[in-house]
C-alpha positions as CSV (number, residue, x, y, z in Angstrom):
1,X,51.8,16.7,-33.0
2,X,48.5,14.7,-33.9
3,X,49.8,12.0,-32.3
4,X,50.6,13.6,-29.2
5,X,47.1,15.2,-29.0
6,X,45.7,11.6,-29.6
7,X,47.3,10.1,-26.9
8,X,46.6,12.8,-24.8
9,X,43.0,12.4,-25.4
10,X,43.3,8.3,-24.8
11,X,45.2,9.5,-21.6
12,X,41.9,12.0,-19.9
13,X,40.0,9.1,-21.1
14,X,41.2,6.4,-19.3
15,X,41.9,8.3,-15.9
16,X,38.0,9.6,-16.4
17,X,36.9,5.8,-16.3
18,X,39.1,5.0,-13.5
19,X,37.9,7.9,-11.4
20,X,34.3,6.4,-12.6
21,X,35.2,2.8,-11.3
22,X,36.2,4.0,-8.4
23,X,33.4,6.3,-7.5
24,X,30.9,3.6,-8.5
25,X,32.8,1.2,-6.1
26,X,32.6,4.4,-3.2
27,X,28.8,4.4,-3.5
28,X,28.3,1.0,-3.2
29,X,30.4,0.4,0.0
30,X,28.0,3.7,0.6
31,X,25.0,1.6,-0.3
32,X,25.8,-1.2,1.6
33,X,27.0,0.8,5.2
34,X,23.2,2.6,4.5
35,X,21.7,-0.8,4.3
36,X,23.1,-1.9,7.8
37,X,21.4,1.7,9.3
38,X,25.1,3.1,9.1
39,X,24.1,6.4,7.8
40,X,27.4,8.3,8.9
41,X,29.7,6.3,7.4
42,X,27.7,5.7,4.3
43,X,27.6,9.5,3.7
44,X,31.2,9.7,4.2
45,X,31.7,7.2,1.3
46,X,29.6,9.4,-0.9
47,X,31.4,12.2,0.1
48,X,34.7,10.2,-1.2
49,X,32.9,9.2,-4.1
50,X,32.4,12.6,-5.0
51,X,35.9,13.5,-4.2
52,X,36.7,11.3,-7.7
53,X,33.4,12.2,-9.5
54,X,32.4,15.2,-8.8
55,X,29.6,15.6,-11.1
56,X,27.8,11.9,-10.1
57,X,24.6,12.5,-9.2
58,X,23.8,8.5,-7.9
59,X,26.8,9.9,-4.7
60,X,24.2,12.7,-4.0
61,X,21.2,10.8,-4.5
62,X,22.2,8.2,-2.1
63,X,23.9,11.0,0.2
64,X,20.3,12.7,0.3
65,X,18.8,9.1,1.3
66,X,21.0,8.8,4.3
67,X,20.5,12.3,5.3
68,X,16.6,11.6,5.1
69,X,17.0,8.6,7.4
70,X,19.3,10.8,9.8
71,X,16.0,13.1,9.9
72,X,18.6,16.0,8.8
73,X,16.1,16.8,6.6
74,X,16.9,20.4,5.2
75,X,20.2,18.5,3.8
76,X,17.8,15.9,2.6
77,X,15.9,18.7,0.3
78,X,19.1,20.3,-0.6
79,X,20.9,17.6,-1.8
80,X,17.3,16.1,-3.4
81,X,17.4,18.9,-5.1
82,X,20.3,18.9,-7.1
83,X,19.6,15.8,-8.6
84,X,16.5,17.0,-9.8
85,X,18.2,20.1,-11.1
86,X,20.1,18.3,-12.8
87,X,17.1,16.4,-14.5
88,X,18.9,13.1,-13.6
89,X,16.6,11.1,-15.1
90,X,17.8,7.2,-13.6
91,X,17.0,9.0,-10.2
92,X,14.7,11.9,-10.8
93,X,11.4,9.9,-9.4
94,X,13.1,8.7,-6.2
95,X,14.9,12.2,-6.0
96,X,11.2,13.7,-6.0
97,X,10.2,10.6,-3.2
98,X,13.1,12.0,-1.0
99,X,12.6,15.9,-1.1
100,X,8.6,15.5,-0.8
101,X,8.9,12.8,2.5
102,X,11.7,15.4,3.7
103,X,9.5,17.9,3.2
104,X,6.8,16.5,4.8
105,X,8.6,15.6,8.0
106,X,9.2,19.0,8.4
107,X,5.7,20.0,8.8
108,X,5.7,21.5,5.1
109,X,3.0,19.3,3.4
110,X,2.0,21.8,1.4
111,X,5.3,21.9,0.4
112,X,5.7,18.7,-0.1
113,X,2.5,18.2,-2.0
114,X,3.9,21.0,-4.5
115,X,7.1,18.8,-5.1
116,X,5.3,15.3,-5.5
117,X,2.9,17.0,-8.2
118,X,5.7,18.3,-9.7
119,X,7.3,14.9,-9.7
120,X,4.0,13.5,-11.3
121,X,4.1,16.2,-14.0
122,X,7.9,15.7,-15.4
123,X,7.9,11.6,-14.6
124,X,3.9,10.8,-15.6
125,X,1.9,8.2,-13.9
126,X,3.9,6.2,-10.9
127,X,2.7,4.4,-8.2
128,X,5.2,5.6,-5.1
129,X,4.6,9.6,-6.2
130,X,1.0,9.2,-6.6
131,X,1.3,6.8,-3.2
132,X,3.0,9.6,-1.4
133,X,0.9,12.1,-2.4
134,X,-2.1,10.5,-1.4
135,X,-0.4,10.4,2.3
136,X,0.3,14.1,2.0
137,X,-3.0,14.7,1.3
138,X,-4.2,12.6,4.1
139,X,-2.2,13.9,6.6
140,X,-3.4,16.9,5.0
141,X,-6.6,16.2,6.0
142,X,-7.7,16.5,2.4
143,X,-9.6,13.2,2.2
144,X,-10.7,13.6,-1.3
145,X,-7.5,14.1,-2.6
146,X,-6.0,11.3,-0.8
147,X,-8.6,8.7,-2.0
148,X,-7.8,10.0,-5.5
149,X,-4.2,9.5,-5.6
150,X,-4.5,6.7,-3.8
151,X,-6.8,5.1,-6.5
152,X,-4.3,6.4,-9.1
153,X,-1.6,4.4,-7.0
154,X,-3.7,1.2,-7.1
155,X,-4.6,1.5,-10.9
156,X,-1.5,1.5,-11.7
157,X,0.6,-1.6,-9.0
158,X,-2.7,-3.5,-7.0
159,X,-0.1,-5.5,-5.4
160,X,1.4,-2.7,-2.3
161,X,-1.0,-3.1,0.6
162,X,0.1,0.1,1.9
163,X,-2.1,2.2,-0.5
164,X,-5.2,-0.4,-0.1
165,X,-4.8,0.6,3.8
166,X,-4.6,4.4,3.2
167,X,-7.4,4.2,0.4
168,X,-9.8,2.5,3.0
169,X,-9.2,5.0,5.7
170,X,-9.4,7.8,3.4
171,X,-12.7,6.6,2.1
172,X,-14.3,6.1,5.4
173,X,-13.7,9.4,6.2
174,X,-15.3,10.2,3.1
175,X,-18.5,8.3,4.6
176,X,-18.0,6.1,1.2
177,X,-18.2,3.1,4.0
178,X,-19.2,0.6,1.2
179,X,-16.2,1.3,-0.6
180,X,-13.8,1.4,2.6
181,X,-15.3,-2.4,3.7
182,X,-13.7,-3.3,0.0
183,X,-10.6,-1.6,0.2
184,X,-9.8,-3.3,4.3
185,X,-10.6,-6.3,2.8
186,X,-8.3,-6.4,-0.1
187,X,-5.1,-4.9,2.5
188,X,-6.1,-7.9,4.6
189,X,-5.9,-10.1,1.5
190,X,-2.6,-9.1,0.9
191,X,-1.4,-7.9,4.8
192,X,-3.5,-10.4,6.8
193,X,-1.2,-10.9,9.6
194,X,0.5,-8.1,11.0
195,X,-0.1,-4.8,13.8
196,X,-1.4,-2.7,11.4
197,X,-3.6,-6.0,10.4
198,X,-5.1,-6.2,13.4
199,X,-6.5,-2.7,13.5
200,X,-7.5,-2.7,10.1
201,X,-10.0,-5.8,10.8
202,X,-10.9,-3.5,14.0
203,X,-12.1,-0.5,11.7
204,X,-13.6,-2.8,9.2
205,X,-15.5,-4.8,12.1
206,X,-16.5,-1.1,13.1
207,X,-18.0,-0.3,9.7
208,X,-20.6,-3.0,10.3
209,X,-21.1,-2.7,13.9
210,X,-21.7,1.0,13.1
211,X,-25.6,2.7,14.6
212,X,-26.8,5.1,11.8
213,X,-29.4,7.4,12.1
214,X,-32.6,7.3,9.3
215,X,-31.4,10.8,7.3
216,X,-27.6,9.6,8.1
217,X,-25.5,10.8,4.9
218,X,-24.0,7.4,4.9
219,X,-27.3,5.8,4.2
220,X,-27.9,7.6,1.5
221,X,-28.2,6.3,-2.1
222,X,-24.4,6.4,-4.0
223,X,-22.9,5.2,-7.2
224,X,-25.9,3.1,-7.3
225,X,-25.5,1.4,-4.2
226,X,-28.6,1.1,-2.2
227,X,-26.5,1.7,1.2
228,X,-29.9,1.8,2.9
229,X,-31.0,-1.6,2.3
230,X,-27.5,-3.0,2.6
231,X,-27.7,-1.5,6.5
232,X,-31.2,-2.7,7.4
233,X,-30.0,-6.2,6.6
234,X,-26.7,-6.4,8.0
235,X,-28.2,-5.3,11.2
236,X,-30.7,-8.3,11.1
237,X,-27.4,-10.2,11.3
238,X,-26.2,-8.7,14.3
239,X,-25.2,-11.1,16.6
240,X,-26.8,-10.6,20.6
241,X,-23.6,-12.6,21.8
242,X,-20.2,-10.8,21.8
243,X,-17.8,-13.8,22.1
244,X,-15.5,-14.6,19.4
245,X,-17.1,-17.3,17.6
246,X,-20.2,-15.2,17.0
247,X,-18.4,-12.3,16.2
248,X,-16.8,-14.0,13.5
249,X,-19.8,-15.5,12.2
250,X,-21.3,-12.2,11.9
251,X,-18.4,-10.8,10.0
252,X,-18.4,-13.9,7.5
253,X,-22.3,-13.7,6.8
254,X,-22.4,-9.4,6.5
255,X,-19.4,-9.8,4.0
256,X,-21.2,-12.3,1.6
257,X,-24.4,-10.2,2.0
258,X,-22.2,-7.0,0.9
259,X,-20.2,-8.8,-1.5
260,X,-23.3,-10.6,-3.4
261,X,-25.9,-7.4,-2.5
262,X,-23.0,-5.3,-4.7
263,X,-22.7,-7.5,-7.6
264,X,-25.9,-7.5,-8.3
265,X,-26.5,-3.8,-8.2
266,X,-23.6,-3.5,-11.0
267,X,-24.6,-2.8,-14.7
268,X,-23.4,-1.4,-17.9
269,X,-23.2,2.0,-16.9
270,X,-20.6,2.4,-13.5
271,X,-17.3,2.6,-14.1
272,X,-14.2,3.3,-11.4
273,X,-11.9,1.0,-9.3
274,X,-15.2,-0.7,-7.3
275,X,-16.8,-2.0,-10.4
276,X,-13.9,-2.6,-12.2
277,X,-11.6,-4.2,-9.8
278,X,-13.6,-4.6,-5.9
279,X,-16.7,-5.7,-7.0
280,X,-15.7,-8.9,-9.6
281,X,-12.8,-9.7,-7.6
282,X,-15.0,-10.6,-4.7
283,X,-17.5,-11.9,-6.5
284,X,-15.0,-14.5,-8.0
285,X,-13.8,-14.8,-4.6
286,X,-17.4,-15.9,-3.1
287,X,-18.3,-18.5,-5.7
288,X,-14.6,-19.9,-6.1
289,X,-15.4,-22.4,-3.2
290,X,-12.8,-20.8,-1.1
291,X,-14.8,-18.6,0.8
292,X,-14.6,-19.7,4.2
293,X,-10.9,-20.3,3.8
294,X,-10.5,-17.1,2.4
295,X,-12.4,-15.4,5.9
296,X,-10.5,-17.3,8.0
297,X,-6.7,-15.8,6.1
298,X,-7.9,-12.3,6.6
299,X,-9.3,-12.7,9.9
300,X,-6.4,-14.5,11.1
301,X,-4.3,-11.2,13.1
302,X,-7.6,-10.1,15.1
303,X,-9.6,-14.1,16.0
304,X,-6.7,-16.0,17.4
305,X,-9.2,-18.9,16.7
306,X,-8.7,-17.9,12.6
307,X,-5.1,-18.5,13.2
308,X,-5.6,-21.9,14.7
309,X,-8.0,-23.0,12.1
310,X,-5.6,-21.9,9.6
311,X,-2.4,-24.4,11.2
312,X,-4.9,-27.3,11.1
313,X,-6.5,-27.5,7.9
314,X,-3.7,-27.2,5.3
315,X,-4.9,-28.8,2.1
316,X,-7.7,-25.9,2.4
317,X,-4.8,-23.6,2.9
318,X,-2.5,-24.8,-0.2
319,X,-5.8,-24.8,-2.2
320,X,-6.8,-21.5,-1.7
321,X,-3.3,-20.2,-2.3
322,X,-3.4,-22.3,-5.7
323,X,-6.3,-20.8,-6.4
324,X,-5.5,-17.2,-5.5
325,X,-2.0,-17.1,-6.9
326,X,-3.0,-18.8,-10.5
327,X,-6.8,-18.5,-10.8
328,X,-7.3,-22.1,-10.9
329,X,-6.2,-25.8,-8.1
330,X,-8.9,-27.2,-6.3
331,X,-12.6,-25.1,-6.0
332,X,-14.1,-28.4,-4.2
333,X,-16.3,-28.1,-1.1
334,X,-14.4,-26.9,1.6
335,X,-14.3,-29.3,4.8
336,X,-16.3,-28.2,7.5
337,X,-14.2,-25.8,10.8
338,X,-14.6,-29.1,12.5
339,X,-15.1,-28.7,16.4
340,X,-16.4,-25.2,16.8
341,X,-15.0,-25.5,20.2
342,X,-11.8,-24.3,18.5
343,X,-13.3,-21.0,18.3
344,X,-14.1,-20.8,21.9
345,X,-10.7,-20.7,22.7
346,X,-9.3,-17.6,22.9
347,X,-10.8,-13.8,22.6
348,X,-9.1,-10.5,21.3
C-alpha cells in the first residue's frame, strides 16, 4: 500500500512539472507575440497557459500587460489586481506599475496615486513607482508632489532621463527656475538628441530669456541662492542679435555664469539633490576642459550648427565621452569651433 501511495505521489508530481513546462513555454510564446505589438494573440497564449496552470500568476501578469497596451484598461486593473492579491512578490512592483498607469488612463489619478503609494509602502524605495507617481502627481497638477517623487526617483537610478525631464518641468512650475536650468541640463546630458530634446532646450533657453519683475517671487532669495544677482547678470549677457550663432553663445556664457555663480554660494550647511548631485557635477563638468564640447552635445537637437560641429571634430568628441563615461582621457585644451561660419548655417 505504501508503495502504491508513493508512486502515486511521484506520479501528481511529475504531471505538476509538466503542466509547469508547458505553461512556462505558453507565456513566453505570450511574451514574445506581446513584443511584436500582437496583444490578441499574446493574451490568448496566457489564457492557454492558464488552461495548464491555473494558479500562475506570471500568465496574468503578462495578460494584464497586454490588456494595458490594448487600452482595455478596467481588465488591466482587474487582472493587476490579482497578482497583487496574491502578494506575488517576483511581480508585485510591476503589478502595482500596471494597475496605477491603468488607472490613470482612465482619468482616476487619484486612484492611481492611492495604488502607487500603496506599491511604495509594501515594495519600499523604487525608482519606476516613485517615477510614476511623480507623473500622477504632475498630471495632477500637484507640482510639489511631483518634484518630490521625482527627486526620490533620481536618488535612487540618475541614469533614466525621463524623471530628469519631469523633475525640470515640475520645478519650473514651482518657480524653483535655478533648479529646473540644472535638471534640463542633465536630461540633455543624457537625451541630447531627440523631439522631446529639442523642446527641453526650448524651455531651458526660455528660463534665461525670461523678463522678471523687481518683487517677482522668482527673484527672491532660496536655499541660499542669490537668484537676484544671478538674473541681473545673465541679462547683461543678453545678446541684441537673435541668429543662431549668438544665441548659442549666450546660452554657453549664462550656463558657466550659473554653473560657477552656484558653486560658490554652496557651503557646509545645504543639503538635497542640487548640492549633492547638480551643483559638483557641473562644476566638475566646467573645469574638466570639456566644456565647450560638452555645450555643443546638449545643444545639438535645437542649433543644427551644434550637430555639425559635433561630425567634424571627433577627437573632442571621443574625449569627452572618455572623460564622461570613466572620469578620466584627455582634459587638454579643446581646439577652437574653427570657422564660425559654420554656425551661420542654418537656424531653428
Amino acid at each position: 500500500m505504501r508503495s502504491i501511495t508513493i508512486i502515486f505521489i511521484l506520479l501528481l508530481t511529475a504531471l505538476s512539472i509538466k503542466a509547469q513546462t508547458s505553461s512556462e513555454k505558453l507565456i513566453r510564446e505570450g511574451v514574445s507575440l506581446h513584443d511584436r505589438g500582437r496583444y490578441n494573440d499574446a493574451i490568448k497564449c496566457y489564457e492557454e497557459a492558464l488552461k495548464v496552470n491555473p494558479t500562475s500568476m506570471s500568465a496574468v501578469y503578462e495578460m494584464s500587460l497586454s490588456y494595458l497596451k490594448l487600452k482595455n484598461y478596467d481588465r488591466a486593473v482587474s487582472l493587476s489586481s490579482k497578482v497583487i492579491n496574491a502578494n506575488f512578490q517576483a511581480l508585485l512592483m510591476d503589478a502595482y506599475i500596471v494597475k496605477g498607469t491603468a488607472q490613470a488612463n482612465m482619468d482616476k489619478m487619484n486612484d492611481a496615486i492611492k495604488t502607487l503609494n500603496e506599491g511604495v509602502s509594501r515594495c519600499g524605495d523604487e525608482y519606476l513607482l516613485h517615477f510614476n507617481l511623480g507623473l500622477c502627481y504632475f498630471n495632477n497638477k500637484d507640482n510639489k508632489m511631483a518634484a518630490y517623487h521625482l527627486r526620490k526617483a533620481i536618488e535612487i537610478d540618475a541614469t533614466h532621463s525621463s524623471a530628469f525631464l519631469l523633475y525640470a518641468y515640475a520645478l519650473n512650475d514651482l518657480d524653483q527656475w535655478v533648479q529646473s536650468f540644472y535638471a534640463f541640463h542633465f536630461f540633455l546630458l543624457l537625451e541630447p538628441n531627440t523631439g522631446r530634446s529639442k523642446d527641453a532646450f526650448g524651455e531651458m533657453y526660455d528660463i534665461l530669456n525670461a523678463k522678471l519683475e523687481q518683487g517677482s517671487v522668482r527673484l527672491a532669495p532660496e536655499d541660499g541662492i542669490d537668484r537676484n544677482w544671478l538674473y541681473k547678470n545673465i541679462e547683461l549677457k543678453k545678446p541684441k542679435a537673435t541668429d543662431p550663432a549668438s544665441q548659442y553663445f549666450f546660452f554657453v556664457e549664462a550656463s558657466k555664469l550659473i554653473f560657477f555663480t552656484v558653486a560658490q554660494m554652496q557651503n557646509d550647511s545645504q543639503s538635497g539633490l542640487l548640492w549633492f548631485f547638480f551643483v559638483p557635477t557641473y562644476e566638475e563638468i566646467l573645469g574638466s576642459g570639456h566644456f565647450d564640447t560638452y555645450c555643443r552635445y546638449v545643444s545639438v537637437a535645437y542649433f543644427p550648427e551644434s550637430l555639425t560641429w559635433w561630425n567634424k571634430n571627433k577627437t573632442q568628441v571621443d574625449n569627452f565621452i572618455e572623460w564622461f563615461e570613466h572620469g578620466q582621457g584627455s582634459a587638454d585644451d579643446e581646439a577652437d569651433f574653427g570657422d564660425d561660419s559654420d554656425l551661420e548655417e542654418g537656424s531653428n
